[in-house]
Backbone as CSV, one residue per row, in Angstrom:
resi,resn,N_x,N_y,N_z,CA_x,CA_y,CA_z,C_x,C_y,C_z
1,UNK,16.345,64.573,332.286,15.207,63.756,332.661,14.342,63.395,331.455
2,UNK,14.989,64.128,330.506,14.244,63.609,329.131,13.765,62.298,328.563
3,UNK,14.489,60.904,329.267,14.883,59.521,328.841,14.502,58.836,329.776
4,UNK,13.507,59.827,330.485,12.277,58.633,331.246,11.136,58.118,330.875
5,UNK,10.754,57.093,330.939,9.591,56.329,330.385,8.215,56.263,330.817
6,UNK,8.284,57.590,330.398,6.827,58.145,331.182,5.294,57.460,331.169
7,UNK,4.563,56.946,331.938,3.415,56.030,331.798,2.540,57.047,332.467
8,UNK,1.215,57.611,331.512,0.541,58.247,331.594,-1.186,57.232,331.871
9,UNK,-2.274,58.302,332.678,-3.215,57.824,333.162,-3.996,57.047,332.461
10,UNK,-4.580,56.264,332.919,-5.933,55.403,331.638,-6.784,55.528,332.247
11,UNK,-7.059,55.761,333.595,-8.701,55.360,334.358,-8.063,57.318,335.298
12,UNK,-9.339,58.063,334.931,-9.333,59.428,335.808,-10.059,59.532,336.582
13,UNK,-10.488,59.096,337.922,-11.397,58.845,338.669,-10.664,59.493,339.813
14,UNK,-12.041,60.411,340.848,-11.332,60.971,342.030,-11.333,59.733,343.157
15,UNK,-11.272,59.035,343.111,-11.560,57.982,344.483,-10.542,56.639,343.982
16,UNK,-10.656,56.273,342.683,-9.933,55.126,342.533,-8.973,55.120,340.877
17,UNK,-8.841,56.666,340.466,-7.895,56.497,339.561,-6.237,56.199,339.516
18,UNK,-5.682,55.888,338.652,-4.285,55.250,338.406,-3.312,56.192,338.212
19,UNK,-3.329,57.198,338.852,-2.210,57.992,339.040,-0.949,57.643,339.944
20,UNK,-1.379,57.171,340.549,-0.513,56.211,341.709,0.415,55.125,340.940
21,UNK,-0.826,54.455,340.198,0.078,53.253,339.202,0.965,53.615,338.424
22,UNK,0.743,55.006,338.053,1.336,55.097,336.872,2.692,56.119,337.283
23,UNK,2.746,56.784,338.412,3.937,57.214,338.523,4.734,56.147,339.248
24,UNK,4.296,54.876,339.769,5.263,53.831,340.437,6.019,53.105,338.872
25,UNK,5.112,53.369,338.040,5.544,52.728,336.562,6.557,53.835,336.034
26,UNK,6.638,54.849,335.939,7.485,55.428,335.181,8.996,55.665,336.491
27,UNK,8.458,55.724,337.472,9.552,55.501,338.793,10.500,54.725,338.181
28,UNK,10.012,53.608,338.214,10.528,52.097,337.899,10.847,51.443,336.428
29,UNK,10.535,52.768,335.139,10.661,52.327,333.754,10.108,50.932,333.697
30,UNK,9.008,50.836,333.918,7.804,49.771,333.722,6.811,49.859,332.753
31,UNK,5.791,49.018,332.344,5.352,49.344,331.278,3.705,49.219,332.469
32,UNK,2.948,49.918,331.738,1.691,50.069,332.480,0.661,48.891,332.930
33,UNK,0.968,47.760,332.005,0.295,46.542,331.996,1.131,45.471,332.752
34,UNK,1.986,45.852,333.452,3.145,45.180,334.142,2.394,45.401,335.955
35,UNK,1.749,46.617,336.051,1.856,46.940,337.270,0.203,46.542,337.626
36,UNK,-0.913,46.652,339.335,-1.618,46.553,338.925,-2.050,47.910,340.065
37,UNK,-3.484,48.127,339.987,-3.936,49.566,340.167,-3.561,49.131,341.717
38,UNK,-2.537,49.851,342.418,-2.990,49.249,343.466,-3.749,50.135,344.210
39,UNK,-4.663,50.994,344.205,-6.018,51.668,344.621,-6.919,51.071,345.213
40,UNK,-7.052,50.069,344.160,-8.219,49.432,344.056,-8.295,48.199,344.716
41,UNK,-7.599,47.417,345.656,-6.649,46.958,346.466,-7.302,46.981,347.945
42,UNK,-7.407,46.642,348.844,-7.715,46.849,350.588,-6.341,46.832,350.644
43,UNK,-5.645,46.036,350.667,-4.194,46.313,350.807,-3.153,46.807,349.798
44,UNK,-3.334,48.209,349.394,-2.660,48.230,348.271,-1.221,49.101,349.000
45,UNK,-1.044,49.425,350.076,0.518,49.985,350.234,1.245,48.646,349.983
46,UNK,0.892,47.811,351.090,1.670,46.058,350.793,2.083,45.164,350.063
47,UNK,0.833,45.681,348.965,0.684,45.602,346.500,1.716,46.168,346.490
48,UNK,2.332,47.966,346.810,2.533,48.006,346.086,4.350,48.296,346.858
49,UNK,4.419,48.040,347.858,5.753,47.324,348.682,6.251,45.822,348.025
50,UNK,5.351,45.171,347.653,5.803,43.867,347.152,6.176,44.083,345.491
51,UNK,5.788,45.044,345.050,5.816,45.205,343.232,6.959,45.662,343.376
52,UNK,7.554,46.467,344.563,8.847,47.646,344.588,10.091,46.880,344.419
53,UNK,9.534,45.858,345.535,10.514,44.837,345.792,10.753,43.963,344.678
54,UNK,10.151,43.730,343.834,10.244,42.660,342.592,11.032,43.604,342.137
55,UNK,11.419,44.638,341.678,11.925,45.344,341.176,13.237,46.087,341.589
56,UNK,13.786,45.479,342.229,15.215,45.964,343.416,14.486,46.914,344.526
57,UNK,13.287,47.404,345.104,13.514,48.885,345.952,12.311,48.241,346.732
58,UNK,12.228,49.330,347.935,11.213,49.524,348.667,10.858,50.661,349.472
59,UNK,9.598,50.685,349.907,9.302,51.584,350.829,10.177,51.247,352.066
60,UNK,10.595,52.572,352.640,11.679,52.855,354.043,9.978,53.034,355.109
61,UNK,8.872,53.653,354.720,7.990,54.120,355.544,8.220,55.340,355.939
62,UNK,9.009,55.981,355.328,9.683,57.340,355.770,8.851,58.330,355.045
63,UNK,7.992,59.408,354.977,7.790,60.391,354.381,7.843,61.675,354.885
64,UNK,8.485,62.713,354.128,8.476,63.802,354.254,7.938,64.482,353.702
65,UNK,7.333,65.901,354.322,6.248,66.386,354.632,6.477,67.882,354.701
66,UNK,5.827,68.890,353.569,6.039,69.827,353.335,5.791,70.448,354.735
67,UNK,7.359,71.504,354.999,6.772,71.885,356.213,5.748,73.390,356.567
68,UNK,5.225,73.841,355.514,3.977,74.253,355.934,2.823,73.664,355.658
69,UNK,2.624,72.845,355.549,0.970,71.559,354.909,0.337,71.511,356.759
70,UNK,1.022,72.003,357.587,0.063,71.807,358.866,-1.012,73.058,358.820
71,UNK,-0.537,74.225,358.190,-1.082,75.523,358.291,-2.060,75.612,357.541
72,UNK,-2.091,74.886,356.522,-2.680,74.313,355.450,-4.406,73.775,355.959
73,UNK,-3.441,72.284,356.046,-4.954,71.293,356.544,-5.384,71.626,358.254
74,UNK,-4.979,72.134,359.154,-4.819,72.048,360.436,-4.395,73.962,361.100
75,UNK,-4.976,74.680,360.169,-4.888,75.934,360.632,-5.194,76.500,361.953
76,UNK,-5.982,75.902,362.956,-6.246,76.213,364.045,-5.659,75.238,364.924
77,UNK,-4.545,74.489,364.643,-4.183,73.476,365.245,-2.639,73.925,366.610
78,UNK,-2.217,74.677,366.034,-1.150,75.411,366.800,-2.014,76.921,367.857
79,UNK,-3.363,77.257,367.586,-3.733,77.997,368.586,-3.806,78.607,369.763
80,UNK,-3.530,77.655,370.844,-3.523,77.789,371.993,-2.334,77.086,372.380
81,UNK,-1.601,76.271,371.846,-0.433,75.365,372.064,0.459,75.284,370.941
82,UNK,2.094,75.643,371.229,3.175,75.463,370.363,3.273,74.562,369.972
83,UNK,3.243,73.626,368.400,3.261,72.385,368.451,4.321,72.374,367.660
84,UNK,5.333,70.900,368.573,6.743,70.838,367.839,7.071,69.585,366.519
85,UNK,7.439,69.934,365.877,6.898,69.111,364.707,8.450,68.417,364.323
86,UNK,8.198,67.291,364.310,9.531,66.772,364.356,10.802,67.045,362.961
87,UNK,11.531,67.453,363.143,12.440,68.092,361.704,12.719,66.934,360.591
88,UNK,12.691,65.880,361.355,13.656,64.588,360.765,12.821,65.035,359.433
89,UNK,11.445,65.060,359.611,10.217,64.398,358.610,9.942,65.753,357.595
90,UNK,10.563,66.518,357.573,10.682,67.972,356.693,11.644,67.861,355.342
91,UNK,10.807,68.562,354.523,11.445,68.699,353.256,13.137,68.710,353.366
92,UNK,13.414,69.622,353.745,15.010,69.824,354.326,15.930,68.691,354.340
93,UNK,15.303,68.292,354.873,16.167,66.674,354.717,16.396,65.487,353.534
94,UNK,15.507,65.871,352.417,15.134,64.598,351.411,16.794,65.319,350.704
95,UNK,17.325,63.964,350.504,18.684,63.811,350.049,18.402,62.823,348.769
96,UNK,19.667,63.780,347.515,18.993,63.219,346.045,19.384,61.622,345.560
97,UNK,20.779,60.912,346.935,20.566,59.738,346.192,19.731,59.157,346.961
98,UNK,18.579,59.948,347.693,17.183,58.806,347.829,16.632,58.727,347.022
99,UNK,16.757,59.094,345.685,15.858,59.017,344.779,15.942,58.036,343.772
100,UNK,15.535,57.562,343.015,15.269,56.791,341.814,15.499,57.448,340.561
101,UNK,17.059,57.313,339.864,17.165,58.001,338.797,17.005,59.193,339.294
102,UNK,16.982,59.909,341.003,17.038,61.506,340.691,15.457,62.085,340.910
103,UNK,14.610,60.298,340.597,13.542,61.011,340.942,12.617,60.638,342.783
104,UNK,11.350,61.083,342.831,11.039,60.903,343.945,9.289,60.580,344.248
105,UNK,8.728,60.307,344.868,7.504,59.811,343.887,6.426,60.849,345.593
106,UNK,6.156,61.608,345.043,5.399,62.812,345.557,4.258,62.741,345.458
107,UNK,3.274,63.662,346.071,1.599,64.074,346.690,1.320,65.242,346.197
108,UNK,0.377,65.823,345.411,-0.022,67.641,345.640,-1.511,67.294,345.198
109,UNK,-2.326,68.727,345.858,-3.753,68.561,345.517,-4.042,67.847,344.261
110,UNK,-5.010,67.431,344.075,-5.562,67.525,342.553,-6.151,68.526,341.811
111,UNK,-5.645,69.329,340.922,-5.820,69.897,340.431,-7.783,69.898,339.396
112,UNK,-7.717,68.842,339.306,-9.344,68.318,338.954,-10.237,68.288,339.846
113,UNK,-10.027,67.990,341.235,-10.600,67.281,341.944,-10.548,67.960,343.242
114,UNK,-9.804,69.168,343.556,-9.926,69.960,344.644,-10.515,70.802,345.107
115,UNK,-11.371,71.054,346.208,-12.360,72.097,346.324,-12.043,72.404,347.121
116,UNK,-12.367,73.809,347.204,-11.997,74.903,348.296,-13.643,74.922,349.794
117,UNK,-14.487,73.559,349.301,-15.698,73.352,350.635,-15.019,72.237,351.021
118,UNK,-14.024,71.112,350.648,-13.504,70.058,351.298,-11.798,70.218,351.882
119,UNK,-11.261,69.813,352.833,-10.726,69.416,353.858,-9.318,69.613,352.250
120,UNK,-8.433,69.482,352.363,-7.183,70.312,351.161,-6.726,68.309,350.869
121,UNK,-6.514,67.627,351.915,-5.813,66.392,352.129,-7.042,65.241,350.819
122,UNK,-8.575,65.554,351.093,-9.774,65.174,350.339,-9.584,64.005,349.067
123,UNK,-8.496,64.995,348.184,-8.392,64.794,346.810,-7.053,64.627,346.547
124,UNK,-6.123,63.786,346.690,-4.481,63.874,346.702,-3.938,63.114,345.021
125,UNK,-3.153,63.582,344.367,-2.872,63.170,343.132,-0.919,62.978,343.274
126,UNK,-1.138,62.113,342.166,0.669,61.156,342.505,1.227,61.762,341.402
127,UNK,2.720,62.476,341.699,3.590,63.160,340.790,4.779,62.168,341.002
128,UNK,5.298,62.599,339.831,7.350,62.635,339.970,7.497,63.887,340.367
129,UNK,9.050,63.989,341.189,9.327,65.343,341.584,10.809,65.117,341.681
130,UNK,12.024,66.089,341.561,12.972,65.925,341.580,13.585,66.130,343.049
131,UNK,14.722,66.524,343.635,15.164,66.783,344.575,15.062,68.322,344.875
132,UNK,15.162,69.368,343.670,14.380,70.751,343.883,13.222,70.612,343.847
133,UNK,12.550,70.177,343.885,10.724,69.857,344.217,9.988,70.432,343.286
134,UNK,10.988,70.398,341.614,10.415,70.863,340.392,9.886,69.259,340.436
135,UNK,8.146,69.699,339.619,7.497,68.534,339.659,8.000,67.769,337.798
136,UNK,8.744,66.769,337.934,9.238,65.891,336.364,8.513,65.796,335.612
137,UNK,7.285,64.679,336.337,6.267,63.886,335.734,5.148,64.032,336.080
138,UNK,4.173,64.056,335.355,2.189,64.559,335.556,1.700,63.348,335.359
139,UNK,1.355,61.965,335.384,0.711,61.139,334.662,-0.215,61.317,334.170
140,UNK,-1.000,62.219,334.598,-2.212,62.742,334.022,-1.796,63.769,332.724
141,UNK,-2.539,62.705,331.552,-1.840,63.725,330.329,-2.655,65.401,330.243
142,UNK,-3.839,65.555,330.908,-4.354,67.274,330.956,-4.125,67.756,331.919
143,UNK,-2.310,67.702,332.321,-1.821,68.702,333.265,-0.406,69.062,332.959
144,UNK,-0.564,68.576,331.326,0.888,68.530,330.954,1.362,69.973,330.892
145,UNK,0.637,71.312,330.495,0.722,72.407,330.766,0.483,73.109,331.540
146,UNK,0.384,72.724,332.597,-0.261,73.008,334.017,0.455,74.308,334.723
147,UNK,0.059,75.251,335.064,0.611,76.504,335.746,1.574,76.565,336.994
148,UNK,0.287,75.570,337.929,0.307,75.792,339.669,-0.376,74.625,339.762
149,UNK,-0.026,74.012,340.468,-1.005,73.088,341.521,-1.580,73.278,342.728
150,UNK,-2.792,73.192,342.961,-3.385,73.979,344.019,-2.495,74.037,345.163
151,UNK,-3.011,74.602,346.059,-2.379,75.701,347.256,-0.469,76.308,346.407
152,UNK,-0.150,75.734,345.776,1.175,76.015,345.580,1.750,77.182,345.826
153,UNK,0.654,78.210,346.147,1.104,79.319,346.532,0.955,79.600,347.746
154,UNK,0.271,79.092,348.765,0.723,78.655,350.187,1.119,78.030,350.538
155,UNK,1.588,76.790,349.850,2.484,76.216,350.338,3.862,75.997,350.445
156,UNK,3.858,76.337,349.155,5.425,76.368,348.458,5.531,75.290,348.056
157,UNK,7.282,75.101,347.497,7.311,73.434,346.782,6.764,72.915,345.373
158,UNK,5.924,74.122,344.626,4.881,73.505,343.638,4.037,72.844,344.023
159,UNK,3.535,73.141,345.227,2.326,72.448,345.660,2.606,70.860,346.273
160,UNK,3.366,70.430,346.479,3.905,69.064,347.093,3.316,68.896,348.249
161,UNK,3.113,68.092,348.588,2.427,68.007,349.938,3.506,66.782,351.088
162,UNK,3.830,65.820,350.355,4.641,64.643,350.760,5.497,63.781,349.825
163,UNK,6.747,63.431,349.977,7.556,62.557,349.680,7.793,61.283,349.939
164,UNK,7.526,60.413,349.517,7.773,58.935,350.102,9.094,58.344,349.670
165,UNK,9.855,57.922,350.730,10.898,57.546,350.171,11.260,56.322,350.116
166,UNK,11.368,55.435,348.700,12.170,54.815,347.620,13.034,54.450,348.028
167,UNK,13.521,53.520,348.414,15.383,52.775,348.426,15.499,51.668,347.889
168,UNK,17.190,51.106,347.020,17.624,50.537,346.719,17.375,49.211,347.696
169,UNK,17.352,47.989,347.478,17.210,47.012,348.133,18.642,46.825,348.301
């Protein structure tokens, strides 16, 4: 994975930084000024469905979903009632030629930006991740040595929270 073209953050903002941009850019071996924030956007899934597509791929709408992140954000949510959680949409299933080059374009807390008085979902930051759910790519260059990503130790995964999956057009 050495001979990926990694595009690291320019704007670090918890509400409207380019972490997003910048792992759809190194996804896609793009150059950073090619893509645009799509954050910042009212419609930026549709930005950034149409950029995918210029580029051979698109969103399926499919994401999978670490399967303990309910215990997580929604701890009292199974309480009084068994709740059945559909399998399709579980880690278990992400298969590696869904990926892009191998890779997969992933969710985990923010490590900057996560607090243990707000809701875990609050502050969400955009990784590369492989098909073992070793995380590739940080865009954010002060996480290049990074330990853990929050909850990662309840959750498992390295802290992943969701997978979106990428396909070939």
């Amino acid at each position: 994975m050495d001979n990926i073209k990694r595009v690291y953050q320019r704007i670090i903002d918890p509400d409207h930084g380019d972490c997003y941009k910048c792992s759809i850019c190194t996804l896609l071996g793009v150059d950073y000024e090619e893509a645009p924030n799509f954050v910042e956007h009212e419609n930026w899934h549709q930005l950034a469905q149409e950029f995918l597509m210029q580029h051979g791929y698109k969103f399926t709408y499919e994401v999978l979903y670490n399967p303990l992140l309910s215990y997580l954000e929604e701890p009292t949510h199974e309480c009084f009632k068994a709740y059945e959680r559909d399998p399709k949409y579980g880690f278990h299933n992400l298969q590696p030629e869904w990926g892009i080059n191998g890779l997969f374009l992933a969710t985990v807390c923010s490590p900057k930006y996560t607090n243990a008085q707000e809701h875990p979902a609050e502050h969400t930051h955009s990784v590369l991740c492989d098909a073992n759910f070793r995380i590739i790519h940080d865009p954010q260059p002060e996480y290049q040595g990074i330990l853990q990503y929050p909850y990662a130790k309840l959750i498992g995964y390295n802290g992943i929270r969701t997978i979106e999956i990428i396909r070939k057009l």
